[in-house]
LUMKE-722681 format. One record per residue (C-alpha): residue number from 1; x, y, z. Coordinates in Angstrom, 3 decimals. Layout:
[atom NUM, [X, Y, Z]]
...
***
This chain:
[atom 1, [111.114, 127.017, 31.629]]
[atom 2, [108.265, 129.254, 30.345]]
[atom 3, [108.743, 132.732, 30.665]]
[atom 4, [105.165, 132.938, 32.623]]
[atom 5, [106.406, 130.285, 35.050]]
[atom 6, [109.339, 132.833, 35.617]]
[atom 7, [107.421, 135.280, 35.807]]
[atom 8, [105.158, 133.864, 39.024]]
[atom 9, [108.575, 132.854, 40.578]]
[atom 10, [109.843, 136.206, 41.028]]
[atom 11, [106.337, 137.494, 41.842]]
[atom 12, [106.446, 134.677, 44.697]]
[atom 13, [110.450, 135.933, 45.831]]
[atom 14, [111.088, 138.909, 44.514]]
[atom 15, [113.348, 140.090, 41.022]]
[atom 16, [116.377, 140.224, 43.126]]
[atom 17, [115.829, 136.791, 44.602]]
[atom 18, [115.250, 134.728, 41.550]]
[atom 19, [118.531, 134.012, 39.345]]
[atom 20, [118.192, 132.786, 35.480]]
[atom 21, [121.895, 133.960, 34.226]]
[atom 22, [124.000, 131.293, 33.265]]
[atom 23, [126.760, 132.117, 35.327]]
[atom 24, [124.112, 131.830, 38.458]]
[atom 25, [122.638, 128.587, 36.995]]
[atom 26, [126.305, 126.952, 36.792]]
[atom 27, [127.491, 127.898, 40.257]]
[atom 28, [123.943, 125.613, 41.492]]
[atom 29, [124.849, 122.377, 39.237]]
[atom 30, [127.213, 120.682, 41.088]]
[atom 31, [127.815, 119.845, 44.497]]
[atom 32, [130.953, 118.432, 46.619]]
[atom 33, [130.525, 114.630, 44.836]]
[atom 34, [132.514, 113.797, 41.896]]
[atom 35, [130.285, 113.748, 39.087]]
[atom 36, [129.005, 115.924, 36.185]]
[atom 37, [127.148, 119.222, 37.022]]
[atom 38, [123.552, 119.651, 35.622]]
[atom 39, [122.569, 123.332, 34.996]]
[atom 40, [119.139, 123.899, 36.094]]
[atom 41, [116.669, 125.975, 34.791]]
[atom 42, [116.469, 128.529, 37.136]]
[atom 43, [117.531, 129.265, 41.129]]
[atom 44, [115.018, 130.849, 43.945]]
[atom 45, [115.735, 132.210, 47.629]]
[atom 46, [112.395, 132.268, 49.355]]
[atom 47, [112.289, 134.527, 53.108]]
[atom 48, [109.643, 133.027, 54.382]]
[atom 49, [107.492, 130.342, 55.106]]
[atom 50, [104.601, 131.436, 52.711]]
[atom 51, [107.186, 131.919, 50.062]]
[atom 52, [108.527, 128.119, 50.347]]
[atom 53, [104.588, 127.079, 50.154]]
[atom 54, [103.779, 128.740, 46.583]]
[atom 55, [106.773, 127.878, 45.207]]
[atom 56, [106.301, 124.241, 46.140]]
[atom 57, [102.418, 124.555, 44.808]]
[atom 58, [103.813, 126.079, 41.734]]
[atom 59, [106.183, 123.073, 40.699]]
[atom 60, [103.867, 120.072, 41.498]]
[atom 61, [101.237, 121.736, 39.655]]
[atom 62, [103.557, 122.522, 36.694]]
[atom 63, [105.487, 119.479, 36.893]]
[atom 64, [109.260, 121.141, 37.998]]
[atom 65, [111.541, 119.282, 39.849]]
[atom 66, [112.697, 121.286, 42.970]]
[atom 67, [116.156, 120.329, 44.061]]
[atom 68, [116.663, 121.725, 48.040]]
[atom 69, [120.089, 122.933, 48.526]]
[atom 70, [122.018, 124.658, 52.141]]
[atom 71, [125.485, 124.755, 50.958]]
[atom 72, [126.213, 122.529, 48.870]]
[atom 73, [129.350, 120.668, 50.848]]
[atom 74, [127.320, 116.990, 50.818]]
[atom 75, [129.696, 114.381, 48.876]]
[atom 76, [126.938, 112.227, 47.299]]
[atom 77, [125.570, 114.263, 44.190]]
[atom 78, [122.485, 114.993, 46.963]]
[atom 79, [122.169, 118.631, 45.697]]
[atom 80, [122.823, 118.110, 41.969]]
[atom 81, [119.234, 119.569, 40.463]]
[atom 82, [117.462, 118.835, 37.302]]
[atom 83, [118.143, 120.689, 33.796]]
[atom 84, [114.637, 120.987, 33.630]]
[atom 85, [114.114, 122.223, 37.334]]
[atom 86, [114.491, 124.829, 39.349]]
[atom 87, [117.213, 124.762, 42.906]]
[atom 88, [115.520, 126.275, 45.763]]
[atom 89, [118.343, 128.171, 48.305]]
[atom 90, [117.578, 128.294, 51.930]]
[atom 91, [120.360, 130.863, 52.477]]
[atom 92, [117.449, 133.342, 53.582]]
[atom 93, [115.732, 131.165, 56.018]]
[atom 94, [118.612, 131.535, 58.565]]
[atom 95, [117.036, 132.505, 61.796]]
[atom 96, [117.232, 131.061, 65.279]]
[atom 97, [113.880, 131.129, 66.367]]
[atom 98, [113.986, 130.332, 69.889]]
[atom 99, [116.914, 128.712, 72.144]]
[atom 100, [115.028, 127.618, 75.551]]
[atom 101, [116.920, 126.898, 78.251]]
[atom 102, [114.593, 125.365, 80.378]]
[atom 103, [113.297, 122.372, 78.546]]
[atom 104, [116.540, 122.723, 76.203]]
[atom 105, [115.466, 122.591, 72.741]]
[atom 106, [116.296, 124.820, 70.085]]
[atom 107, [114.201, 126.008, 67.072]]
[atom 108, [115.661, 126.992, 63.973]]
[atom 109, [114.612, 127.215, 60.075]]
[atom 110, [117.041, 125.001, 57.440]]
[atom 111, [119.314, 128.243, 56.309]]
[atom 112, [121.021, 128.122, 59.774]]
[atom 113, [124.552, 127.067, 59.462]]
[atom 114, [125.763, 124.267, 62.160]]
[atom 115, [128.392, 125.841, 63.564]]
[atom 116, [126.502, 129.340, 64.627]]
[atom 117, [123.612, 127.138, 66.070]]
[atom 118, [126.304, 125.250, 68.587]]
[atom 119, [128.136, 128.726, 69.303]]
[atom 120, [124.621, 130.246, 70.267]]
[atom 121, [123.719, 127.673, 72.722]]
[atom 122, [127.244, 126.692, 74.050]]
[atom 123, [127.157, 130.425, 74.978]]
[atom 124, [124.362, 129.684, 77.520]]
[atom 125, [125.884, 126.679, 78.428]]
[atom 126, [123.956, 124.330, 76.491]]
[atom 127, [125.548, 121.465, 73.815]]
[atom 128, [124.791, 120.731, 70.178]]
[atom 129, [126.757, 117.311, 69.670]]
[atom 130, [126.581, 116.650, 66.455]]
[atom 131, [129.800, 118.024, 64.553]]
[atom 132, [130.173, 117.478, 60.511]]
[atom 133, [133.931, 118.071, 59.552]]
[atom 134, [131.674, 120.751, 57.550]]
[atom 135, [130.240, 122.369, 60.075]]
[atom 136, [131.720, 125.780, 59.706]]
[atom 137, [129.792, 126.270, 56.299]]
[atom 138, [126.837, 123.348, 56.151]]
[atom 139, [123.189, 124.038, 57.020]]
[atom 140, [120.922, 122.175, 59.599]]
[atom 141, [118.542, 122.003, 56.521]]
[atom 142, [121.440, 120.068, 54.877]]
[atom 143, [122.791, 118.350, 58.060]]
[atom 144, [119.037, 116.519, 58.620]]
[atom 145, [118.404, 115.773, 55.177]]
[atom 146, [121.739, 113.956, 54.646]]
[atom 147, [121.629, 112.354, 58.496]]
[atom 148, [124.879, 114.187, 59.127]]
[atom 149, [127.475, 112.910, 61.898]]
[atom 150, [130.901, 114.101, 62.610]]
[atom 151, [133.450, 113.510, 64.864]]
[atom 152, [131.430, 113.299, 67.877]]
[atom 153, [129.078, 110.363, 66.636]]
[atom 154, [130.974, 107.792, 68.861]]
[atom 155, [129.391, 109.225, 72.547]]
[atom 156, [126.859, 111.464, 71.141]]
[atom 157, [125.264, 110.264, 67.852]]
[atom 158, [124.128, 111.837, 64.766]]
[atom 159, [121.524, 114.481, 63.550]]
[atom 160, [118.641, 112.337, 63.884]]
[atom 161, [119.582, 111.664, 67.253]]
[atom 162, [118.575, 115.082, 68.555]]
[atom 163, [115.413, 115.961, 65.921]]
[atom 164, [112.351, 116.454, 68.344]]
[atom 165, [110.074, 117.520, 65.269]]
[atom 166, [110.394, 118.766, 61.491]]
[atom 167, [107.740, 121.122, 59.659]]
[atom 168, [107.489, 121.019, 56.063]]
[atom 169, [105.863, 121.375, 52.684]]
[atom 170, [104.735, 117.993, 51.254]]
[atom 171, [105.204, 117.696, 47.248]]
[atom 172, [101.914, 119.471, 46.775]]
[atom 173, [101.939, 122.511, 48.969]]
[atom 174, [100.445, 121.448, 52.166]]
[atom 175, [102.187, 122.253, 55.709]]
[atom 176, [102.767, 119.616, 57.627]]
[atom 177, [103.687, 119.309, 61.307]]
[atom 178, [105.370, 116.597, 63.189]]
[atom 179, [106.800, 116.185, 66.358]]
[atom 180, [106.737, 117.934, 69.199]]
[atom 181, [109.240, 120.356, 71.616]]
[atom 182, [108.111, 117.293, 74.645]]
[atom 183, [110.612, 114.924, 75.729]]
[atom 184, [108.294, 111.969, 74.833]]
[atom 185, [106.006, 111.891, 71.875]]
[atom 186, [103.981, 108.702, 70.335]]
[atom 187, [101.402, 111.416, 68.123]]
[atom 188, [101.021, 108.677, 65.122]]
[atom 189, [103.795, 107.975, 63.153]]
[atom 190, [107.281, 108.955, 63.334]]
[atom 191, [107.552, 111.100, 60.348]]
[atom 192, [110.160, 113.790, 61.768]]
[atom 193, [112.282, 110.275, 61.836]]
[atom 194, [111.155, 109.592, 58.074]]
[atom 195, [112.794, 113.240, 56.855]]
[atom 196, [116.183, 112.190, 58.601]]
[atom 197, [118.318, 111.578, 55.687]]
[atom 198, [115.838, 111.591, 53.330]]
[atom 199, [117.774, 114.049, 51.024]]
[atom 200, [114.588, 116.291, 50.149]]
[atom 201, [112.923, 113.238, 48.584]]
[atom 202, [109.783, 113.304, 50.563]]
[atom 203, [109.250, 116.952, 51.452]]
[atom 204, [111.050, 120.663, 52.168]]
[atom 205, [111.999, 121.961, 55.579]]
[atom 206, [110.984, 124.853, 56.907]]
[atom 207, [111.546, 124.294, 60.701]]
[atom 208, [113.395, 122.105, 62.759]]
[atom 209, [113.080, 121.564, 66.332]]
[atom 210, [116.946, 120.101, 67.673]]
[atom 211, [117.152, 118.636, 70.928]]
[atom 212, [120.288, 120.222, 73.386]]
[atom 213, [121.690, 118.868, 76.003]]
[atom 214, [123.866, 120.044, 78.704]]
[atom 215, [127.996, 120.996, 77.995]]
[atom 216, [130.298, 118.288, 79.473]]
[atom 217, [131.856, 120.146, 82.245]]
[atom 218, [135.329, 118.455, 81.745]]
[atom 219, [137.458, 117.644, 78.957]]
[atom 220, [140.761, 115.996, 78.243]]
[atom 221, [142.226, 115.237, 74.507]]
[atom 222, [145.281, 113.386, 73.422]]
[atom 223, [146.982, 112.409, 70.454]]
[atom 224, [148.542, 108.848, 70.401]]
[atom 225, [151.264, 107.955, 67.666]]
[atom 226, [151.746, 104.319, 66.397]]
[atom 227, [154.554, 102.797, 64.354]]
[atom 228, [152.041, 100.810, 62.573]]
[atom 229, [148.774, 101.676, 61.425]]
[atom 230, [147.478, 98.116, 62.420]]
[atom 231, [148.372, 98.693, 65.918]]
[atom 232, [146.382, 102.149, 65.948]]
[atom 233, [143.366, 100.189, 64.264]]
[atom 234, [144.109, 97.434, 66.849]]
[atom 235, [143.518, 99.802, 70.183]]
[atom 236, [140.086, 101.357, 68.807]]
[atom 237, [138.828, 97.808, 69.012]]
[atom 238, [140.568, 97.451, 72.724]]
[atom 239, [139.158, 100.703, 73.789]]
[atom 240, [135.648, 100.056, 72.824]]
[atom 241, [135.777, 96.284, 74.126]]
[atom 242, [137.212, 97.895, 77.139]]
[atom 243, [133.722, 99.518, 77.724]]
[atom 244, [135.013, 103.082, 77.067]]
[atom 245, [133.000, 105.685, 74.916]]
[atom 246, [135.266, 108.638, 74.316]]
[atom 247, [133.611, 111.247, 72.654]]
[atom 248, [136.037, 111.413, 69.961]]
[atom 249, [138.075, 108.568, 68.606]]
[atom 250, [139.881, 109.617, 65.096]]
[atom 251, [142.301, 107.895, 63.437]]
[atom 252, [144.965, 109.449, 60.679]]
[atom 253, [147.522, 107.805, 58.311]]
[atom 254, [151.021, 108.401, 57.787]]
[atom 255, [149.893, 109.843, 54.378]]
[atom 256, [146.763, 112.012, 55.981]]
[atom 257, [149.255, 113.113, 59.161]]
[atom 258, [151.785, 114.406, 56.299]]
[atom 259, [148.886, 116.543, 54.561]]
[atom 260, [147.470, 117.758, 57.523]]
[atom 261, [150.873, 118.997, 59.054]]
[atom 262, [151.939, 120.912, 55.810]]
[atom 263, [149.201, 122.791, 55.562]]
[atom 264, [148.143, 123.352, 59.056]]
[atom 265, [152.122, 123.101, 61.030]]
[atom 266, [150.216, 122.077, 64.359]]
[atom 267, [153.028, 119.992, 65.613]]
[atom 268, [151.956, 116.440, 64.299]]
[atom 269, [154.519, 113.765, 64.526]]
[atom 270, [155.063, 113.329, 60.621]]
[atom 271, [156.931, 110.520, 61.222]]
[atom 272, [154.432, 108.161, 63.018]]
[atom 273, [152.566, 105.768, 60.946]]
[atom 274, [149.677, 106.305, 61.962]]
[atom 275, [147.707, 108.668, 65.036]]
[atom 276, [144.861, 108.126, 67.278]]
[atom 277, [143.178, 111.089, 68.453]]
[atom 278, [141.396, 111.023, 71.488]]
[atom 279, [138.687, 113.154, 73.674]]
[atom 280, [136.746, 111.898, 76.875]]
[atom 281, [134.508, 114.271, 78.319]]
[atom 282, [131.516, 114.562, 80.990]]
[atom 283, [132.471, 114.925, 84.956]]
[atom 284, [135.964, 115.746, 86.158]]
[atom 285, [136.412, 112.651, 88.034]]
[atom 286, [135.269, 110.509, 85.099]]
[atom 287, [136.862, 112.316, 82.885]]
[atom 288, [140.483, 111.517, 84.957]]
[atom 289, [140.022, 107.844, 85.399]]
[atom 290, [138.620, 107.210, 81.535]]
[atom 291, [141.575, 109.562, 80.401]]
[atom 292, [144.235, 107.305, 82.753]]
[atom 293, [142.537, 104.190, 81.325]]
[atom 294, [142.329, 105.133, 77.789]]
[atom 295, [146.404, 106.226, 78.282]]
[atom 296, [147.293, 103.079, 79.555]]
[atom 297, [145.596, 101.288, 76.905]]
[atom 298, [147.175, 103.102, 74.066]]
[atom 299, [150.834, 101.991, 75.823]]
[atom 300, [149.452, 98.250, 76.055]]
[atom 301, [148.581, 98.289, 72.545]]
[atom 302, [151.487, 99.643, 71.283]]
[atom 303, [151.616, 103.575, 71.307]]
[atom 304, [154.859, 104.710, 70.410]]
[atom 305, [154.301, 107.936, 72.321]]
[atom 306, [151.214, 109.671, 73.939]]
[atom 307, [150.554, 113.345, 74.274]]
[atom 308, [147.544, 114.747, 76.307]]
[atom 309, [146.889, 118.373, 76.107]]
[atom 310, [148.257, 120.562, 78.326]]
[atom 311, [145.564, 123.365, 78.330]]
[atom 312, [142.094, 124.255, 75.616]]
[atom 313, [144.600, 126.170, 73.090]]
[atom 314, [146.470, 122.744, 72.787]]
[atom 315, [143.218, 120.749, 72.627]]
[atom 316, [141.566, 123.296, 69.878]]
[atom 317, [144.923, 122.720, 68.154]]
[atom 318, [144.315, 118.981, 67.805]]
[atom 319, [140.986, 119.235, 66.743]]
[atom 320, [141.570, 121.826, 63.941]]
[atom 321, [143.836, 120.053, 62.548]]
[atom 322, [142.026, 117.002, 62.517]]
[atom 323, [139.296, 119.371, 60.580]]
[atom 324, [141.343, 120.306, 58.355]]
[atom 325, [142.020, 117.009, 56.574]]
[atom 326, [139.792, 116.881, 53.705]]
[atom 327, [140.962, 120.487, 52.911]]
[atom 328, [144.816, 119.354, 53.084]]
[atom 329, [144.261, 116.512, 50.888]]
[atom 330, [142.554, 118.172, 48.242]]
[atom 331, [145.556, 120.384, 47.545]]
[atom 332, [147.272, 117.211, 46.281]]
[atom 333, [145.782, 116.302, 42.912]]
[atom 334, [143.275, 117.759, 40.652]]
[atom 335, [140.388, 115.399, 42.063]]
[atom 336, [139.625, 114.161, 45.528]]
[atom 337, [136.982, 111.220, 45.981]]
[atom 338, [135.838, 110.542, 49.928]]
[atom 339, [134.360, 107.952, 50.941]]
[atom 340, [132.674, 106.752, 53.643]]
[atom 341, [132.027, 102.861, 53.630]]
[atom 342, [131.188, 102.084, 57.299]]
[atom 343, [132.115, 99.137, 59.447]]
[atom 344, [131.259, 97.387, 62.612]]
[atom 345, [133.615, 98.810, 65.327]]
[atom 346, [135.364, 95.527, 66.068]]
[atom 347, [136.308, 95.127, 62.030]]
[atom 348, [138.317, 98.328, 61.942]]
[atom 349, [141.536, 96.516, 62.043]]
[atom 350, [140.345, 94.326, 58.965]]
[atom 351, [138.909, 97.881, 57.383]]
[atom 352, [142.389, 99.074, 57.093]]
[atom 353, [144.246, 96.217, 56.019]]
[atom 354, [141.515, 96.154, 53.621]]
[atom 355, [142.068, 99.847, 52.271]]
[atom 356, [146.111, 99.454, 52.292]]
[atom 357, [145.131, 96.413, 49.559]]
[atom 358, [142.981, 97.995, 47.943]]
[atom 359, [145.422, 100.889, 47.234]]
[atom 360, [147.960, 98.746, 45.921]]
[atom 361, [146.264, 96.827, 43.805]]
[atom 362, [144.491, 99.033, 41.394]]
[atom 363, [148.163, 100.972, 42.108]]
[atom 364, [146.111, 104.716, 43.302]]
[atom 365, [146.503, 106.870, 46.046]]
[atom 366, [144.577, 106.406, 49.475]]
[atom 367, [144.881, 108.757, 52.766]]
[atom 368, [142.872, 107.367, 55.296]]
[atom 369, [141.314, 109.070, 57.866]]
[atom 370, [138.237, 109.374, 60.320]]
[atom 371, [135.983, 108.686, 62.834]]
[atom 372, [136.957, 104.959, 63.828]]
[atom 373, [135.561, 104.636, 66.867]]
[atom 374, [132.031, 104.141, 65.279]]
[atom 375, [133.752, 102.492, 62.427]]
[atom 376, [132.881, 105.344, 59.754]]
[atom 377, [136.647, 105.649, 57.959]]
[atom 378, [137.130, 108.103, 55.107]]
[atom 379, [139.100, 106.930, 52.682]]
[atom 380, [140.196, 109.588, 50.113]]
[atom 381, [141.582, 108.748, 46.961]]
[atom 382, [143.831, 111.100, 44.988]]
[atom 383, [143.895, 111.410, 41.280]]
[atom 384, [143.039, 113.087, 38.754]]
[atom 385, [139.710, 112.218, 36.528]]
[atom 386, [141.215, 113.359, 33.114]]
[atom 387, [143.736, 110.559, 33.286]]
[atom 388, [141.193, 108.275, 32.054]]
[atom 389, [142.833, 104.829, 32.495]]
[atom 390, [143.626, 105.810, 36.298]]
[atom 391, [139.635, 106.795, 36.556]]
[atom 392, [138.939, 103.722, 35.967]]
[atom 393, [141.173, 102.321, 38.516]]
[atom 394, [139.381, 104.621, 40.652]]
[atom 395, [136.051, 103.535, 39.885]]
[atom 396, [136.985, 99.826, 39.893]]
[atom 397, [138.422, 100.369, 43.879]]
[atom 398, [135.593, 102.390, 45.277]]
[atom 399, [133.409, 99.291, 43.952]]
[atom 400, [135.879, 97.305, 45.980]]
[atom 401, [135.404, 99.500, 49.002]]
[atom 402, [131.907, 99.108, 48.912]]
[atom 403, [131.943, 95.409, 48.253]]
[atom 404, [134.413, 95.001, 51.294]]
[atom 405, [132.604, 96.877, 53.644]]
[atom 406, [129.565, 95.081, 53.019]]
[atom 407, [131.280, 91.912, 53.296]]
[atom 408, [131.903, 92.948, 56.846]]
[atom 409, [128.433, 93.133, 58.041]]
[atom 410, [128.794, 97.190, 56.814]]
[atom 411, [127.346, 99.786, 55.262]]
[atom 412, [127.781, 101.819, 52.437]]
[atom 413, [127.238, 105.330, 54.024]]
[atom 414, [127.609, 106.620, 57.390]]
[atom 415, [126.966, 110.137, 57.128]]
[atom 416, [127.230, 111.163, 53.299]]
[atom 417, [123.994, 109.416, 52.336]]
[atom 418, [123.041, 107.662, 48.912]]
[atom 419, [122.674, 110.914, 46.637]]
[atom 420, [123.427, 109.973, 42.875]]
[atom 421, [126.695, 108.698, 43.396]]
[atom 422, [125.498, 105.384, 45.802]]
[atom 423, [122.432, 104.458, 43.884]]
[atom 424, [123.828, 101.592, 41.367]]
[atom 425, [125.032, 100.028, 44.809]]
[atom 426, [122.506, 99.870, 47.097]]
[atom 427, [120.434, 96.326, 46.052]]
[atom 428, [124.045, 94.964, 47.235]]
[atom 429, [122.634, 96.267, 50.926]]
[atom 430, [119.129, 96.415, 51.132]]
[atom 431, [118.006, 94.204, 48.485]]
[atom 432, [115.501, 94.585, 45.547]]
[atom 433, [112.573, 94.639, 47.836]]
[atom 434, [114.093, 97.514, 49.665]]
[atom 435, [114.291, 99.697, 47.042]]
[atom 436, [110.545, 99.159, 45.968]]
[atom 437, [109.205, 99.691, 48.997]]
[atom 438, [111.023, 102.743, 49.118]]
[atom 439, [110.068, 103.713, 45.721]]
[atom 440, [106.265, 103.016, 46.405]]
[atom 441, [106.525, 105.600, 49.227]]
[atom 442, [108.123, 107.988, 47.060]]
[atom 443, [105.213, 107.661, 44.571]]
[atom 444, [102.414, 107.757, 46.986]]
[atom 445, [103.967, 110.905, 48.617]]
[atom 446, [105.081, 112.815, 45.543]]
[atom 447, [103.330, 111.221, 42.482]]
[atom 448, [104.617, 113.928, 40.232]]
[atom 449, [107.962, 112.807, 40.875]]
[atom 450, [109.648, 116.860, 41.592]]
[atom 451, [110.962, 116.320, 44.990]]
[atom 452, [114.688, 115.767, 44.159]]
[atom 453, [114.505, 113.135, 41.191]]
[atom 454, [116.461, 110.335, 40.641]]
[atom 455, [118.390, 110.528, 44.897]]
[atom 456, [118.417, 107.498, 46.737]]
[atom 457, [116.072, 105.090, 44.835]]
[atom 458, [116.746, 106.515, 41.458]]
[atom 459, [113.723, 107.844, 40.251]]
***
């Protein structure tokens, strides 16, 4: 980048906020995905609103790519910049901006991390559903560009679920509004909808307006082990056909349970093949007839043995450890590789089946784990990317992953989005015609091309 370019940058942010050593550059090239790390040419923090604007102004008119990054915990090369761009922080556009209890909305700016958001309003007695197994670290700048879900997505949804409006600065500098902090709104088109999960292709968030809703006044959780992981796969389809939402249906393997239990010791049966773990929530009396039904379901289809929480340290037990899987798996090998091929509920059972083959056949390691009752498993292969002929392997089953999931009447994301890592699979979903339409709105938008090149549509 030209030194005068440089120069305007840190007049825009500051010295202190603008970061050209190599050693600053690096830690910015690479995200959470498995794939090479591009150094970029230089990193900004912007404070403020008017900040964001120049800088944005300053790149389309110069021609820099501008890659948006929170955290940097999304698994689909979404935050992987440019060499010859710049990666724009929102670390310092972290504030709350208003929490209103009476019409139950929150306002906040994209810096804010997930988890302090849903402590602030739980606090008041107000709910923020959705729940990435990142939560304690990701942004809600990150959270609505990627779509995030979590564990909760069964009863509750995902981010775009609960976006009332997004403001943001278009590809050339100009602030635009949309949506509204009203319940109902049909102002022209839906373009807070367009920016959910569209990974900082078509514009950078400064403020996001989140819907809340009340906290379910009862809870009950319960893990359910299985001697087969069929069986477990089995009752997630009986539950749902039996017209039960619980707000949290997970599923572990035997290899996932064994991970999880080392490195967290929360009491999981390390002997069952496979675990169901289980939340209803809402009113107390619903909450103790969905809880009796989803029990007896579990023993018709199988359960080996059923635990329900005895109080909210047992509960918060459960559900940490269930967190805690990606970060117990990764201690196994070198490289970890999560996925997130998504099925209709119903073909869970052939999902897993599916997986277990897969595994053996290209002869690699596969925990499985996730949120099954919405049909969005992770499957996480272990290896080790220097070993090239097992990389291959690797490559070669996520392909088949994808391909099976499809086959299914799936998807090939549920909540990591397309990033870099998707791209030379999506025609196999949305067709050619797809992708040029959504390239045509790309170019129309941003017809410099800087607003995170080459995500999604790959250009």
């Amino acid at each position: 980048m030209k030194p005068a370019l440089l120069k305007e940058l840190q007049y825009i942010t500051g010295k202190e906020y603008l970061f050209t050593d190599i050693e600053d550059r690096m830690t910015y090239s690479y995200d959470a995905a498995v794939l090479d790390p591009k150094i970029p040419c230089a990193v900004v923090m912007p404070g403020t609103d008017e900040e964001l604007g120049k800088i944005v102004l300053l790149c389309n008119e110069n021609n820099i790519p501008i890659t948006v990054r929170g955290s940097g915990t999304n698994l689909s090369g979404g935050t992987i910049p440019e060499e010859k761009g710049i990666v724009l922080l929102t670390r310092r556009l972290n504030n709350i901006i208003e929490i209103n209890e009476q019409d139950m909305y929150a306002v906040v700016q994209p810096g804010v991390v997930t988890a302090a958001l849903a402590k602030a309003v739980e606090k008041i007695g107000l709910f923020y559903p959705p729940d990435p197994g990142s939560q304690a670290v990701s942004t809600l700048g990150g959270n609505v560009a990627e779509n995030a879900g979590g564990l909760r997505g069964l009863k509750y949804g995902v981010t775009k679920d609960y976006i009332m409006g997004i403001n943001f600065f278009d590809a050339t500098g100009e602030y635009i509004k949309s949506g509204s902090k009203t319940v109902k709104c049909a102002t022209g088109y839906n373009i807070a909808g367009l920016m959910a999960g569209s990974e900082g292709t078509l514009g950078i968030i400064s403020e996001i307006t989140l819907k809340l809703i009340p906290c379910p006044t009862c809870r009950t959780s319960m893990v359910a082990a299985y001697n087969s992981i069929e069986k477990a796969s089995e009752t997630v389809a009986a539950i749902i056909a039996g017209r039960i939402v619980p707000a949290t249906l997970e599923i572990l393997d035997n290899f996932t349970i064994r991970a999880v239990e080392d490195y967290s010791r929360a009491g999981l049966p390390v002997d069952a093949a496979a675990l169901l773990l289980i939340e209803v929530d809402g009113h107390p009396a619903v909450v103790e007839e969905e809880g009796a039904r989803v029990v007896t379901l579990c023993e018709t289809m199988g359960a080996s043995n059923i635990k329900v929480a005895a109080n909210d340290q047992e509960r918060d037990r459960i559900w940490s450890a269930r967190r805690s899987a990606l970060s117990a798996l990764a201690k196994l090998k070198p490289t970890l590789v999560l996925e997130d091929a998504t099925v209709p509920r119903s073909r869970i059972p052939d999902m897993v089946k599916a997986l277990q083959q897969i595994a053996k056949d290209f002869q690699i390691s596969i925990g499985t784990f996730g949120h099954a009752g919405d049909g969005n498993l992770h499957p996480t292969i272990l290896t080790d990317k220097r070993d090239k002929k097992e990389w291959h392997r690797v490559e070669l089953a996520i392909e088949q992953i994808f391909d099976k999931a499809l086959e299914m009447g799936g998807t090939l994301s549920g909540e990591h989005g397309i990033g870099i890592a998707k791209v030379p699979f999506l025609k196999k979903e949305t067709g050619f015609s797809s992708i040029e339409f959504s390239k045509r709105l790309r170019r129309a938008l941003d017809p410099n091309g800087i607003l995170n090149p080459g995500k999604i549509t790959g250009v």
